[in-house]
HTML snippet that shows the backbone in 3Dmol.js (N, CA, C, O; Angstrom):
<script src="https://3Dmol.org/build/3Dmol-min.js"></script>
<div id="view" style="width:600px;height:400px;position:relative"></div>
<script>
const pdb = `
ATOM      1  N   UNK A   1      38.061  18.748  39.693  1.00  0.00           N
ATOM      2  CA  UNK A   1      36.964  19.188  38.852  1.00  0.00           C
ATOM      3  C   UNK A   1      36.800  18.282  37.627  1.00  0.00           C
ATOM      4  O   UNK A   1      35.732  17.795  37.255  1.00  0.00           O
ATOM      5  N   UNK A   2      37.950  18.126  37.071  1.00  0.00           N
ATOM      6  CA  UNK A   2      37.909  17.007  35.924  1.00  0.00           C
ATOM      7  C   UNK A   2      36.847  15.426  35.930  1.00  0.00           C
ATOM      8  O   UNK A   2      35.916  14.943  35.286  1.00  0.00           O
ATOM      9  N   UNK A   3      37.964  14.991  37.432  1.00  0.00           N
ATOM     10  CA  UNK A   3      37.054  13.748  37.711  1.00  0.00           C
ATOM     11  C   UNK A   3      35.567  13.845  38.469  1.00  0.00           C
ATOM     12  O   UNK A   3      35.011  12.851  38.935  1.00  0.00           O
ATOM     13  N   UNK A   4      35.127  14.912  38.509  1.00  0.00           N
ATOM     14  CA  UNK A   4      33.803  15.098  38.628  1.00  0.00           C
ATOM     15  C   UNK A   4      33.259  15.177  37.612  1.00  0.00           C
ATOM     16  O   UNK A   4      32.073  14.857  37.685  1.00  0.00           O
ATOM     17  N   UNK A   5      33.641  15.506  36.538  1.00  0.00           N
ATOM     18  CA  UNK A   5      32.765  15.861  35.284  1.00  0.00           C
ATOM     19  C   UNK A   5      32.544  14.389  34.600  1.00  0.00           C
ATOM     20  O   UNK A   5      31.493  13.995  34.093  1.00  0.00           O
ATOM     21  N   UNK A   6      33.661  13.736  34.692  1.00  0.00           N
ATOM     22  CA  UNK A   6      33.826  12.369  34.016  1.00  0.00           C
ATOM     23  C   UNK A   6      32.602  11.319  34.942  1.00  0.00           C
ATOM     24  O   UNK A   6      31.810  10.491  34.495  1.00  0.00           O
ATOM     25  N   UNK A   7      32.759  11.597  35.830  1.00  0.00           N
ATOM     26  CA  UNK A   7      31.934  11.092  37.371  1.00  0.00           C
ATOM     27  C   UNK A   7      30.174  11.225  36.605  1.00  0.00           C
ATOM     28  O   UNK A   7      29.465  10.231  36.452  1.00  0.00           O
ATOM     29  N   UNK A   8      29.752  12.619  36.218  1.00  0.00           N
ATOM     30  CA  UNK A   8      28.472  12.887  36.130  1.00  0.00           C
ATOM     31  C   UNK A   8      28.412  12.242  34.686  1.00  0.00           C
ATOM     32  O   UNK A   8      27.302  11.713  34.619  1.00  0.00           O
ATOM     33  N   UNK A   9      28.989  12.074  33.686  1.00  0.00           N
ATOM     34  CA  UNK A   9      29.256  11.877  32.736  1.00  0.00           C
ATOM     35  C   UNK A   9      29.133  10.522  32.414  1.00  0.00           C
ATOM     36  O   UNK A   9      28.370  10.157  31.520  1.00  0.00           O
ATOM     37  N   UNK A  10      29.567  10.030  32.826  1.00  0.00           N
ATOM     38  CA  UNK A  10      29.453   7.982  33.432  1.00  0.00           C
ATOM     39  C   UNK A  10      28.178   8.258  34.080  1.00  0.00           C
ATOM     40  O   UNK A  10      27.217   7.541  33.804  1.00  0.00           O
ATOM     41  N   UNK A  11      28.075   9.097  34.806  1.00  0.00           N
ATOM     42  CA  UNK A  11      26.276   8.635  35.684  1.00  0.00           C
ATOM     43  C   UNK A  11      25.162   8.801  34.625  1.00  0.00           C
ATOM     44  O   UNK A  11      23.970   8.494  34.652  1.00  0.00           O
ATOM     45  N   UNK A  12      25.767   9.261  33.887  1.00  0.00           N
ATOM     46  CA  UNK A  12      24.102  10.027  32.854  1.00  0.00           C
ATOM     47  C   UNK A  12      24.443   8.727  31.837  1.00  0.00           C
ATOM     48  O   UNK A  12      23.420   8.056  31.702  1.00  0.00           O
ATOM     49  N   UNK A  13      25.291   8.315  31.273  1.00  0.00           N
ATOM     50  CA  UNK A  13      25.434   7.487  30.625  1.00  0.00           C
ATOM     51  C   UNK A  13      24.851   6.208  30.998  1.00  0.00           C
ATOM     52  O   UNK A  13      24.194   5.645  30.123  1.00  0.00           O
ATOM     53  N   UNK A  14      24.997   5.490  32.436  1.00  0.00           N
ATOM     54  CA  UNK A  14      24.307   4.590  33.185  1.00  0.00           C
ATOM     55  C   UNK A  14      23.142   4.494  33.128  1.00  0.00           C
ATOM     56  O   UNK A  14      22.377   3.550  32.933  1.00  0.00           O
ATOM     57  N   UNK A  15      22.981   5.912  33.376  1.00  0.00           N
ATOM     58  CA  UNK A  15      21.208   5.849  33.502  1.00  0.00           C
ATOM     59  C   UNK A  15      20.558   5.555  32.187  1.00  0.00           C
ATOM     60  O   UNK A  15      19.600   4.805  32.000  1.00  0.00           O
ATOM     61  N   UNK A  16      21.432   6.481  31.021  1.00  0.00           N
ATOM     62  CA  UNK A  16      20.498   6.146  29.954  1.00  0.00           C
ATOM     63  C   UNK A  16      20.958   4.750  29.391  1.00  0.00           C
ATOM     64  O   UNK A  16      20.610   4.636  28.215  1.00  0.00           O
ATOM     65  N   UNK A  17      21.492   3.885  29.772  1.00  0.00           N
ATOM     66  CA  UNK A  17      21.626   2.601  28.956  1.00  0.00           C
ATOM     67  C   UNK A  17      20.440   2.022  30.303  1.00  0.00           C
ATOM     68  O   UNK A  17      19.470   1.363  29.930  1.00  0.00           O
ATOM     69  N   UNK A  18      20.540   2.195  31.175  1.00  0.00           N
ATOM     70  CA  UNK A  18      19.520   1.228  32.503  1.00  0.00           C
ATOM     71  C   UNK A  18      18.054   1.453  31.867  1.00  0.00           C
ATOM     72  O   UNK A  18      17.117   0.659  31.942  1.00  0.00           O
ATOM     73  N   UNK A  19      18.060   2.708  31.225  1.00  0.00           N
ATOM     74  CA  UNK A  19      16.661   3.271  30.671  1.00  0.00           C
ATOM     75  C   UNK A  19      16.243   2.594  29.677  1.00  0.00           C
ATOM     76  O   UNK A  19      15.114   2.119  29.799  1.00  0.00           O
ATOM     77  N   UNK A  20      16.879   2.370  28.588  1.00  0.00           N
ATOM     78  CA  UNK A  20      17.179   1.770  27.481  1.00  0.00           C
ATOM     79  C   UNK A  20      16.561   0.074  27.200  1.00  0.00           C
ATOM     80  O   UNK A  20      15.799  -0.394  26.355  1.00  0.00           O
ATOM     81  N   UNK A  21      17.305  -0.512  28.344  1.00  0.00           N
ATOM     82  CA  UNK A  21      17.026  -1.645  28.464  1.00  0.00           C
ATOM     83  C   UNK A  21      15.514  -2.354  29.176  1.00  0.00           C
ATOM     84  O   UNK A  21      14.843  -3.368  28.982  1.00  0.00           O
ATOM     85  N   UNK A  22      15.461  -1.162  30.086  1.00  0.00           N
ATOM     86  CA  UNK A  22      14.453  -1.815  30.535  1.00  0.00           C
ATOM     87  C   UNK A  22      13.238  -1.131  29.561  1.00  0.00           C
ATOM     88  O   UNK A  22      12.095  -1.047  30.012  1.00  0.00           O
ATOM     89  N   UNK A  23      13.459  -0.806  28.640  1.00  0.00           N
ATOM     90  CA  UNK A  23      12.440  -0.214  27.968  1.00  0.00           C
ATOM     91  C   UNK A  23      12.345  -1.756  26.350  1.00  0.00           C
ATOM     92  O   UNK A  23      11.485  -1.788  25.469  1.00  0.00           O
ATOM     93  N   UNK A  24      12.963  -2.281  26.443  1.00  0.00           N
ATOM     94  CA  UNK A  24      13.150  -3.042  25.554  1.00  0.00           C
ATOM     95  C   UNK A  24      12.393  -4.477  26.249  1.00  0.00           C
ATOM     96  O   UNK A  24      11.984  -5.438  25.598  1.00  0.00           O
ATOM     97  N   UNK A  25      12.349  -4.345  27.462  1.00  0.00           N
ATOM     98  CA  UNK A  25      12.122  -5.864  28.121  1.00  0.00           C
ATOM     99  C   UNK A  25      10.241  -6.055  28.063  1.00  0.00           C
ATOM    100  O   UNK A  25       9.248  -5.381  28.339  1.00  0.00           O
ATOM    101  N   UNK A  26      10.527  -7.224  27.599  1.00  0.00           N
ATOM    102  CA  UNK A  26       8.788  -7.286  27.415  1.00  0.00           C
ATOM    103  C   UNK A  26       8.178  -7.816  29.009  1.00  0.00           C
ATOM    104  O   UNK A  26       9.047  -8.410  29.648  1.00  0.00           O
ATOM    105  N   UNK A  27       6.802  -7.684  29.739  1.00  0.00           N
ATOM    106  CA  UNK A  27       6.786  -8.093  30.747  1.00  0.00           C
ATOM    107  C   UNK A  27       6.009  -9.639  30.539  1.00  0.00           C
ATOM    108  O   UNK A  27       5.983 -10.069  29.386  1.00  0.00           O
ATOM    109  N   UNK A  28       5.455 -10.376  31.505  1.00  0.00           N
ATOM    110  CA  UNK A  28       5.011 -11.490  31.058  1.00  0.00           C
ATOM    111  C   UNK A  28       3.565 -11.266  30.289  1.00  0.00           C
ATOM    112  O   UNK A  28       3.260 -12.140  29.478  1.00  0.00           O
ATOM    113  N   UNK A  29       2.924 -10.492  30.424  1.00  0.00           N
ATOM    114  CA  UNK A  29       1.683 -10.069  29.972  1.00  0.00           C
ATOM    115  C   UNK A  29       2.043  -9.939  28.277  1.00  0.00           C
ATOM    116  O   UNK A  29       1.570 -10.808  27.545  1.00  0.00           O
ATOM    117  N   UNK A  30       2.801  -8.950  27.733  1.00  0.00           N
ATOM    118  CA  UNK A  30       3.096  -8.808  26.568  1.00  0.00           C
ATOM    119  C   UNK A  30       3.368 -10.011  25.851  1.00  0.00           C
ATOM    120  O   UNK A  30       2.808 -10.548  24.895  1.00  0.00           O
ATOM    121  N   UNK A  31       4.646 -10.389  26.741  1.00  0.00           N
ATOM    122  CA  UNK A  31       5.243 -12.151  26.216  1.00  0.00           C
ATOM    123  C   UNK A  31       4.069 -13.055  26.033  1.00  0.00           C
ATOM    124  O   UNK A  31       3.931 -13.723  25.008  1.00  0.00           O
ATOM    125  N   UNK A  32       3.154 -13.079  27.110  1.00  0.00           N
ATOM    126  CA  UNK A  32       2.059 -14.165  26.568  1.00  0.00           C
ATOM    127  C   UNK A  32       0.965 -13.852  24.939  1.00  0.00           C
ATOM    128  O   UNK A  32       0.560 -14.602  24.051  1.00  0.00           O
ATOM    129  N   UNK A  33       0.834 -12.460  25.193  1.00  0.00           N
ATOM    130  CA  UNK A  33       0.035 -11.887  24.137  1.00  0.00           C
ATOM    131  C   UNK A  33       0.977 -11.827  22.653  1.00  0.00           C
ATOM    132  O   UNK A  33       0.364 -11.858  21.586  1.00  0.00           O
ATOM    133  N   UNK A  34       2.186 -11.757  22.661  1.00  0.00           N
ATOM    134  CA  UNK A  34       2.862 -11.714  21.571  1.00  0.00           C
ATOM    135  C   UNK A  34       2.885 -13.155  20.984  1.00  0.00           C
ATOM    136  O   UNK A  34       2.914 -13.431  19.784  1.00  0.00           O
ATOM    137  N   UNK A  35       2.868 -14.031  22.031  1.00  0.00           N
ATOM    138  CA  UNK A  35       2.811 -15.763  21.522  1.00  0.00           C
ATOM    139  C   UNK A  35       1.650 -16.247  20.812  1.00  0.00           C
ATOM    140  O   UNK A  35       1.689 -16.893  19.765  1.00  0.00           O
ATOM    141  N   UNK A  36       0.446 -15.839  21.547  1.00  0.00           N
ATOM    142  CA  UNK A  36      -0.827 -15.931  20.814  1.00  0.00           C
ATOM    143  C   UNK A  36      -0.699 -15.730  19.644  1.00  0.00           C
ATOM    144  O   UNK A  36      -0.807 -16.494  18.685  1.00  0.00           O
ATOM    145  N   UNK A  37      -0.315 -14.013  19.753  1.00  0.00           N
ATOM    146  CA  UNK A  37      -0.359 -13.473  18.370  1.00  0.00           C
ATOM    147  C   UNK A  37       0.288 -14.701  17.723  1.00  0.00           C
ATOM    148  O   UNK A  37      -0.407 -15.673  17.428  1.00  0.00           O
ATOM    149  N   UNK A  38       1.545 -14.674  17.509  1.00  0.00           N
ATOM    150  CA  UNK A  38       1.976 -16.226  16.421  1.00  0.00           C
ATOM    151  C   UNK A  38       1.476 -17.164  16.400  1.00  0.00           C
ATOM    152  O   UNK A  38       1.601 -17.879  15.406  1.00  0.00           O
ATOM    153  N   UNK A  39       0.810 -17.505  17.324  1.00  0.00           N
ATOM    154  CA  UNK A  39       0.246 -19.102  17.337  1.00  0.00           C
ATOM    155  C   UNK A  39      -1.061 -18.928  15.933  1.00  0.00           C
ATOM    156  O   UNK A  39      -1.387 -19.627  14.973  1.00  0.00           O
ATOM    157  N   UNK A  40      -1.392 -17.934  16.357  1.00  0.00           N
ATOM    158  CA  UNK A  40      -2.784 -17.774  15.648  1.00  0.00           C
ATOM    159  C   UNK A  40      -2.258 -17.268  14.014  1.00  0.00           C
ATOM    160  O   UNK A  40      -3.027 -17.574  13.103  1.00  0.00           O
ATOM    161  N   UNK A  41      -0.858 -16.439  13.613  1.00  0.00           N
ATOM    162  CA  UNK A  41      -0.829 -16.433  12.489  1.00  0.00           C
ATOM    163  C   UNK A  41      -0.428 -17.859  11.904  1.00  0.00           C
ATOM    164  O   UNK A  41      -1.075 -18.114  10.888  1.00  0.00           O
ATOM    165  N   UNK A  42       0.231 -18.590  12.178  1.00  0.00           N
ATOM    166  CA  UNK A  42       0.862 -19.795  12.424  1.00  0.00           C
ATOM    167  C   UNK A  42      -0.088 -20.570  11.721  1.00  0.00           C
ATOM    168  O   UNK A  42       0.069 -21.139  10.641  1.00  0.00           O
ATOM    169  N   UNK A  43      -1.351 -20.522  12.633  1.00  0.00           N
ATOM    170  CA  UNK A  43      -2.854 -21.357  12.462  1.00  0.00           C
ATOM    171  C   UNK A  43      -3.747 -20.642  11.275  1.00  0.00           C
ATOM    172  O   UNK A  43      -4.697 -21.281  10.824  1.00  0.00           O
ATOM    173  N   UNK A  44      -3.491 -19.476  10.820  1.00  0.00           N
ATOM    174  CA  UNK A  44      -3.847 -18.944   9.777  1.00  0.00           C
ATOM    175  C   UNK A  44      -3.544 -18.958   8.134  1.00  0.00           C
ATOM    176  O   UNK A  44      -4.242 -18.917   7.120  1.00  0.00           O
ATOM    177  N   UNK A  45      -2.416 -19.022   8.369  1.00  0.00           N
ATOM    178  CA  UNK A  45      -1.149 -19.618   7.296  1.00  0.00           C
ATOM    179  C   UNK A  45      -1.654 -21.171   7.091  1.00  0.00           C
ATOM    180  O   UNK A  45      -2.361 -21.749   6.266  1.00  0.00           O
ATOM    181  N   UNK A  46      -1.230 -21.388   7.774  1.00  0.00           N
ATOM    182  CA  UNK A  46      -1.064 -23.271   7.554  1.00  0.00           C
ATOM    183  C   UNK A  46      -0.065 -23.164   6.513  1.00  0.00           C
ATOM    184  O   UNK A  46       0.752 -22.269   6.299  1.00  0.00           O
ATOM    185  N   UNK A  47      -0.311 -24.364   5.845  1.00  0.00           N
ATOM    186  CA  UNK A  47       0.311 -24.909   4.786  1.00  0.00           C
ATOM    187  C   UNK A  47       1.060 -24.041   3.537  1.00  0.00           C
ATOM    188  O   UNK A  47       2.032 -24.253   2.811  1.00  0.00           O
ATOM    189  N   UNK A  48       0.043 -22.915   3.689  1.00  0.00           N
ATOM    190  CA  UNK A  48       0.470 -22.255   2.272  1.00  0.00           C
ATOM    191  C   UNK A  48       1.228 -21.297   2.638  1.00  0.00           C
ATOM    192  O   UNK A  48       1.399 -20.333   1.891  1.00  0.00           O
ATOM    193  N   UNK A  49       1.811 -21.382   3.829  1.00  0.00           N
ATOM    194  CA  UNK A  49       2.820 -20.054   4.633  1.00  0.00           C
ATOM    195  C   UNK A  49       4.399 -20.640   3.890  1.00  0.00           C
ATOM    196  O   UNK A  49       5.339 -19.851   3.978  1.00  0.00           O
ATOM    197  N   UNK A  50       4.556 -21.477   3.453  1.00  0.00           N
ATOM    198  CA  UNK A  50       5.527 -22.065   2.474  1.00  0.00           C
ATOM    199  C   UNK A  50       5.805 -21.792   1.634  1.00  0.00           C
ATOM    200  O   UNK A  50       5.172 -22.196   0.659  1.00  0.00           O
ATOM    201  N   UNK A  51       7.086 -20.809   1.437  1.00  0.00           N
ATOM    202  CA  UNK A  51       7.566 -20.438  -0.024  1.00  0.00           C
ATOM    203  C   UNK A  51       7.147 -21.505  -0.817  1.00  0.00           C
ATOM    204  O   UNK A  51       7.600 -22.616  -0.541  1.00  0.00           O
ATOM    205  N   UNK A  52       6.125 -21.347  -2.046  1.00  0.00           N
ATOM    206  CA  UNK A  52       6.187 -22.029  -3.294  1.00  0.00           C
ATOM    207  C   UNK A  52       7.254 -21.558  -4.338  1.00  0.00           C
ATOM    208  O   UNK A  52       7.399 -20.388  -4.694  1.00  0.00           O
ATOM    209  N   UNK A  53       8.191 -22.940  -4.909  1.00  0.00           N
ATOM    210  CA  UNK A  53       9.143 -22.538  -5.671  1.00  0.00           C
ATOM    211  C   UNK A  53       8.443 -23.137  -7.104  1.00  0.00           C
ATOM    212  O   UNK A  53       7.236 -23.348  -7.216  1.00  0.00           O
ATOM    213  N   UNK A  54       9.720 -23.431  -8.462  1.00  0.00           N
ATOM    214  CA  UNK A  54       9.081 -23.840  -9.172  1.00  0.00           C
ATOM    215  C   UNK A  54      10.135 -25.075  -9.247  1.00  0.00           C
ATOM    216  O   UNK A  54      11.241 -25.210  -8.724  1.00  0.00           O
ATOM    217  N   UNK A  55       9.253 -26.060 -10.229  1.00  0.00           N
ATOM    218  CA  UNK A  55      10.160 -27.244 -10.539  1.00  0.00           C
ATOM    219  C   UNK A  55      11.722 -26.652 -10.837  1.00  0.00           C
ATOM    220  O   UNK A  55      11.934 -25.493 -11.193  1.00  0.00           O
ATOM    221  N   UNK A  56      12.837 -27.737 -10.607  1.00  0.00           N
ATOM    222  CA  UNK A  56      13.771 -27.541 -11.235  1.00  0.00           C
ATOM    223  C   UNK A  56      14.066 -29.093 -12.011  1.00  0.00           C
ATOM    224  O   UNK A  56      13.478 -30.162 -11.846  1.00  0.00           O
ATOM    225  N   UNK A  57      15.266 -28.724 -12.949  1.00  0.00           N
ATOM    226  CA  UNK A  57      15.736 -29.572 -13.797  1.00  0.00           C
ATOM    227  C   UNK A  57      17.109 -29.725 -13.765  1.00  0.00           C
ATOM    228  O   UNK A  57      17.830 -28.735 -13.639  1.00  0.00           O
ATOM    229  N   UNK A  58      17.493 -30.671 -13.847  1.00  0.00           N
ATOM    230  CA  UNK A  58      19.478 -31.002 -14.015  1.00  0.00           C
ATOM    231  C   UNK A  58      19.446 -30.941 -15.815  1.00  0.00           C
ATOM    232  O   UNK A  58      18.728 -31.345 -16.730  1.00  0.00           O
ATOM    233  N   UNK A  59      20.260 -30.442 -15.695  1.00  0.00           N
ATOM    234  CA  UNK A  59      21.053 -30.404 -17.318  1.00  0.00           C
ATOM    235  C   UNK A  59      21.794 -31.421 -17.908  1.00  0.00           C
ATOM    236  O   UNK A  59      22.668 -31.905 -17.190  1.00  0.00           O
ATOM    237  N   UNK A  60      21.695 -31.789 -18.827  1.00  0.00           N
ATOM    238  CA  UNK A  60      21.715 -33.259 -19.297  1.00  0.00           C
ATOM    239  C   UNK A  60      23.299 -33.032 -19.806  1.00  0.00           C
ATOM    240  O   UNK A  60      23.888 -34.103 -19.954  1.00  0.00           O
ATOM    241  N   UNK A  61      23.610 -32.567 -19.921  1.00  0.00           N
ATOM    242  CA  UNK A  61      25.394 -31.989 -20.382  1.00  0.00           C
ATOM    243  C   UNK A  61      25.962 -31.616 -18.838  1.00  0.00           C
ATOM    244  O   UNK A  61      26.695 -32.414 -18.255  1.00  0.00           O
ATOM    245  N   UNK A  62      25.560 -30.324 -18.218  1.00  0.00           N
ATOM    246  CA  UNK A  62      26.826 -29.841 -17.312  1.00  0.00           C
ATOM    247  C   UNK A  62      26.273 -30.195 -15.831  1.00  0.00           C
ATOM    248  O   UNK A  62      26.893 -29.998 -14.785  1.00  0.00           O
ATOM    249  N   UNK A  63      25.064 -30.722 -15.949  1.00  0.00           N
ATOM    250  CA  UNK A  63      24.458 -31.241 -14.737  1.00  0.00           C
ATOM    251  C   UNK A  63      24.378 -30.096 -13.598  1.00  0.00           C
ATOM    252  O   UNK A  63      24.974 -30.291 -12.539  1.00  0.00           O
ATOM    253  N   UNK A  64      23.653 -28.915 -13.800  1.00  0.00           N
ATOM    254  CA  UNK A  64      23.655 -28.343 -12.820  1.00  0.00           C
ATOM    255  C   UNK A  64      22.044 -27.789 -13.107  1.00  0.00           C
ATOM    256  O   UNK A  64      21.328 -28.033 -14.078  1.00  0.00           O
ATOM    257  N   UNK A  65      21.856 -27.247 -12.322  1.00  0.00           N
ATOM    258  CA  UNK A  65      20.106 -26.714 -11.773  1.00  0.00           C
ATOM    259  C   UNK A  65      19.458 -26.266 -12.352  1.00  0.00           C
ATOM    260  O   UNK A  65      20.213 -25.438 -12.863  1.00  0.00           O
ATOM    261  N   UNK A  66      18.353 -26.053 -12.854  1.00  0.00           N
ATOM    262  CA  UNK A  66      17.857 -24.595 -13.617  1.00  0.00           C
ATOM    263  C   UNK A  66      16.221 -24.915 -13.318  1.00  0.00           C
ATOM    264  O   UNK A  66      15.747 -25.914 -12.777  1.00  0.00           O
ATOM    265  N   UNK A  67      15.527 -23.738 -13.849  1.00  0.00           N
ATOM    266  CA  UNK A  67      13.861 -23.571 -13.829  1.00  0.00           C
ATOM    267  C   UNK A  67      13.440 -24.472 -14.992  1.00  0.00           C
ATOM    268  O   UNK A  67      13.896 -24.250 -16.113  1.00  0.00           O
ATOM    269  N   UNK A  68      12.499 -25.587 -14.748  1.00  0.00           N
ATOM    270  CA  UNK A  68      11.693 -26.228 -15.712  1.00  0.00           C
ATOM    271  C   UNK A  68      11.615 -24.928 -16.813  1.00  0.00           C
ATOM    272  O   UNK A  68      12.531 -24.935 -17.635  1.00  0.00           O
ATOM    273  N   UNK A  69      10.663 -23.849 -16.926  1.00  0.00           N
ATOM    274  CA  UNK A  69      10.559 -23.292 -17.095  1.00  0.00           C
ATOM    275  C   UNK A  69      11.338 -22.563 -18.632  1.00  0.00           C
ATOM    276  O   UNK A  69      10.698 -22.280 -19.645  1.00  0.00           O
ATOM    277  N   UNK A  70      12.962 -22.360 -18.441  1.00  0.00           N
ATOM    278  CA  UNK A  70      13.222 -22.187 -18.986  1.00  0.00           C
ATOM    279  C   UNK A  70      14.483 -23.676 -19.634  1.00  0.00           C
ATOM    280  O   UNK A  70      15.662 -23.417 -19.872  1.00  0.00           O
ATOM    281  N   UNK A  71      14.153 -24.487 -19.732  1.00  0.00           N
ATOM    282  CA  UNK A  71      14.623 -25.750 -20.478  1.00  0.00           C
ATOM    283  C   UNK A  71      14.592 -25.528 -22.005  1.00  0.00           C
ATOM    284  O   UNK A  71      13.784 -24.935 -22.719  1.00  0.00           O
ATOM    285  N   UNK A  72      15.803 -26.239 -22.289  1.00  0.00           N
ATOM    286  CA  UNK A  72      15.785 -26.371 -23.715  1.00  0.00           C
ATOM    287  C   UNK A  72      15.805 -27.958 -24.102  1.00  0.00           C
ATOM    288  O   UNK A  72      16.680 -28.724 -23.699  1.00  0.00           O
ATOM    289  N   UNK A  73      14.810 -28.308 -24.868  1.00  0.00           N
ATOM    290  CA  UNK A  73      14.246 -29.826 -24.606  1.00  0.00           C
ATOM    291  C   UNK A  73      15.482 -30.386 -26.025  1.00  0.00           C
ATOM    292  O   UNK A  73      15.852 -29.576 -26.876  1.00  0.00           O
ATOM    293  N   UNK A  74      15.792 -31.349 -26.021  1.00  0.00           N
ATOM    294  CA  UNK A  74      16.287 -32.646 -27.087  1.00  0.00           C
ATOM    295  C   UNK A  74      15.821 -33.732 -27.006  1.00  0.00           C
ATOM    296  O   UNK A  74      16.706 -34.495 -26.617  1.00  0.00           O
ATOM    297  N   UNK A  75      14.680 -34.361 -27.197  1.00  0.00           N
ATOM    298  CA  UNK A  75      13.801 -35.258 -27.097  1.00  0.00           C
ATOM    299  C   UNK A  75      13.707 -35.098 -25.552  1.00  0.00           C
ATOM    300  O   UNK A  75      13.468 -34.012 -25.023  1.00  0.00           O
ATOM    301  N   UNK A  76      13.905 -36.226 -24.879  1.00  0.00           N
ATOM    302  CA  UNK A  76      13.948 -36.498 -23.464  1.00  0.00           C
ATOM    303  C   UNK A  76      14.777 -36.060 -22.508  1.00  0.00           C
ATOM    304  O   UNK A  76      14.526 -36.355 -21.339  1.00  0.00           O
ATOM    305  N   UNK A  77      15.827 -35.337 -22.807  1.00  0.00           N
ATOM    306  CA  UNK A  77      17.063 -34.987 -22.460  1.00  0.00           C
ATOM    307  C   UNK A  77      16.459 -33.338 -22.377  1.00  0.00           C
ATOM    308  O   UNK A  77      16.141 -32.749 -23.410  1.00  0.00           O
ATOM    309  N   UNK A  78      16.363 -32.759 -21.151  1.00  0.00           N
ATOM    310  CA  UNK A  78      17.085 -31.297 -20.301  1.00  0.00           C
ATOM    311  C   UNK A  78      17.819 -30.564 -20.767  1.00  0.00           C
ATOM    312  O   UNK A  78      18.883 -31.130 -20.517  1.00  0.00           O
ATOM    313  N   UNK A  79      18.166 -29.326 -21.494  1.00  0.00           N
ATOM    314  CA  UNK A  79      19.057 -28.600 -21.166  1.00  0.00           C
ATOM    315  C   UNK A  79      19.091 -27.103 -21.147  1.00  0.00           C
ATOM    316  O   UNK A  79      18.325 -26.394 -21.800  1.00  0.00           O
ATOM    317  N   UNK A  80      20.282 -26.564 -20.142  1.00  0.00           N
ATOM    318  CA  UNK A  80      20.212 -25.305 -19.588  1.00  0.00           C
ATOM    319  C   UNK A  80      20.547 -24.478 -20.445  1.00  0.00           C
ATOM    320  O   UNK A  80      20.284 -23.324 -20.105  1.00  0.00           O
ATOM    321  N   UNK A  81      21.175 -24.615 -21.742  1.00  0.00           N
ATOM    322  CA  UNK A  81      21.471 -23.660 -22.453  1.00  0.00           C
ATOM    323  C   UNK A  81      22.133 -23.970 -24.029  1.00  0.00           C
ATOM    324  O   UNK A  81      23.006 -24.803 -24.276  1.00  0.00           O
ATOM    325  N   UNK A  82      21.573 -23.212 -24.839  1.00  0.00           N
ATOM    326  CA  UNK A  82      21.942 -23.736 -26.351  1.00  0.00           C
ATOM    327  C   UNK A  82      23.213 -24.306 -26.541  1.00  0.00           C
ATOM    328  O   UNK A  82      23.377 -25.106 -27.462  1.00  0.00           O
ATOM    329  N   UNK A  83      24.267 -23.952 -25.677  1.00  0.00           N
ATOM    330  CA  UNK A  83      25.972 -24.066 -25.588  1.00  0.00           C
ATOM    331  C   UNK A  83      25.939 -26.069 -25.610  1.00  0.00           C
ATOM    332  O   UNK A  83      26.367 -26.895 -26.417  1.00  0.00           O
ATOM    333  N   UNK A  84      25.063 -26.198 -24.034  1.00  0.00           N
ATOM    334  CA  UNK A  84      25.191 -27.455 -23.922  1.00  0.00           C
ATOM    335  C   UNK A  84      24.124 -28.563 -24.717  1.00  0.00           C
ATOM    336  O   UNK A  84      24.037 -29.791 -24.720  1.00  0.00           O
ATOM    337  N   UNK A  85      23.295 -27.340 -25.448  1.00  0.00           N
ATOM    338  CA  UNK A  85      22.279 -28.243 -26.006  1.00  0.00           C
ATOM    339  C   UNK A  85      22.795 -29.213 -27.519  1.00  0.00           C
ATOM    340  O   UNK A  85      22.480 -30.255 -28.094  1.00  0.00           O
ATOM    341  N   UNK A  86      24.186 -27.594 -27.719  1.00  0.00           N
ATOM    342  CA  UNK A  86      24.704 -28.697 -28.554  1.00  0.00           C
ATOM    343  C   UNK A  86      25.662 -29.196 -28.932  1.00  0.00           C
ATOM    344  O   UNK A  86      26.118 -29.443 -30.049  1.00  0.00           O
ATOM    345  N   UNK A  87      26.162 -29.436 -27.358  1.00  0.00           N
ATOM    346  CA  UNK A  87      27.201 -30.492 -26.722  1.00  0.00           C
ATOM    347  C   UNK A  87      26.422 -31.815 -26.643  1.00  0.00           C
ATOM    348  O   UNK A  87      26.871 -32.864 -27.104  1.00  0.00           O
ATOM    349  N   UNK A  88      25.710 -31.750 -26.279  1.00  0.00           N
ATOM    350  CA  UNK A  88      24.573 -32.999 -25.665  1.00  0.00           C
ATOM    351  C   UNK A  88      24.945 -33.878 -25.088  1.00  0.00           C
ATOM    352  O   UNK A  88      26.146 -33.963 -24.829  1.00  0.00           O
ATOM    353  N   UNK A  89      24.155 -34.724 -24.734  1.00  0.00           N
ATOM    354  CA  UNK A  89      24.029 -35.486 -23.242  1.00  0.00           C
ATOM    355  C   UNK A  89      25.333 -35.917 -23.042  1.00  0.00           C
ATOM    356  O   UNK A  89      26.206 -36.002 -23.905  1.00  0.00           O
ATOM    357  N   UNK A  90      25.422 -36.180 -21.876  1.00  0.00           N
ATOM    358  CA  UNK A  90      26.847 -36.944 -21.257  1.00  0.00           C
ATOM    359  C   UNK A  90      26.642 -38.733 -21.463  1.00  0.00           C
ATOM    360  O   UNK A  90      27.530 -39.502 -21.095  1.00  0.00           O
TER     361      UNK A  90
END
`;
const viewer = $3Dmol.createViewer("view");
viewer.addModel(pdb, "pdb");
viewer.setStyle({}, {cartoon: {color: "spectrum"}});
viewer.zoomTo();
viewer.render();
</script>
């Protein structure tokens, strides 16, 4: 009786993963229509589908990255932060 129960138990389980999967599978009809679909956002986008970032700047002291943006200028010389602004340049 045991290994019958385990028996139906595994069968229902089978079925619902066989169910599962084939419910996930696209057929070729979908697959072609889902490609379009991208091709055409793809072709809609263009160019400007490109994260725009903003300038960056190296730091004229510790040489590491920052936003134009927030620069702290010494004539010609970059920098990321009052600490190194007045360390100054390397």
């Amino acid at each position: 009786m045991r290994y019958f129960l385990l028996a139906i138990i595994a069968l229902a389980f089978l079925v619902m993963w066989f169910q599962r999967r084939q419910a996930t599978k696209l057929n070729n009809e979908e697959r072609e229509e889902l490609e379009r679909f991208r091709r055409n956002e793809r072709k809609r986008a263009g160019k400007h589908a490109l994260p725009q970032g903003e300038p960056m700047l190296c730091c004229a002291h510790c040489q590491t990255y920052f936003p134009k943006a927030q620069a702290l200028w010494h004539g010609d010389d970059a920098f990321c932060s009052q600490r190194c602004r007045e360390k100054g340049a390397r």
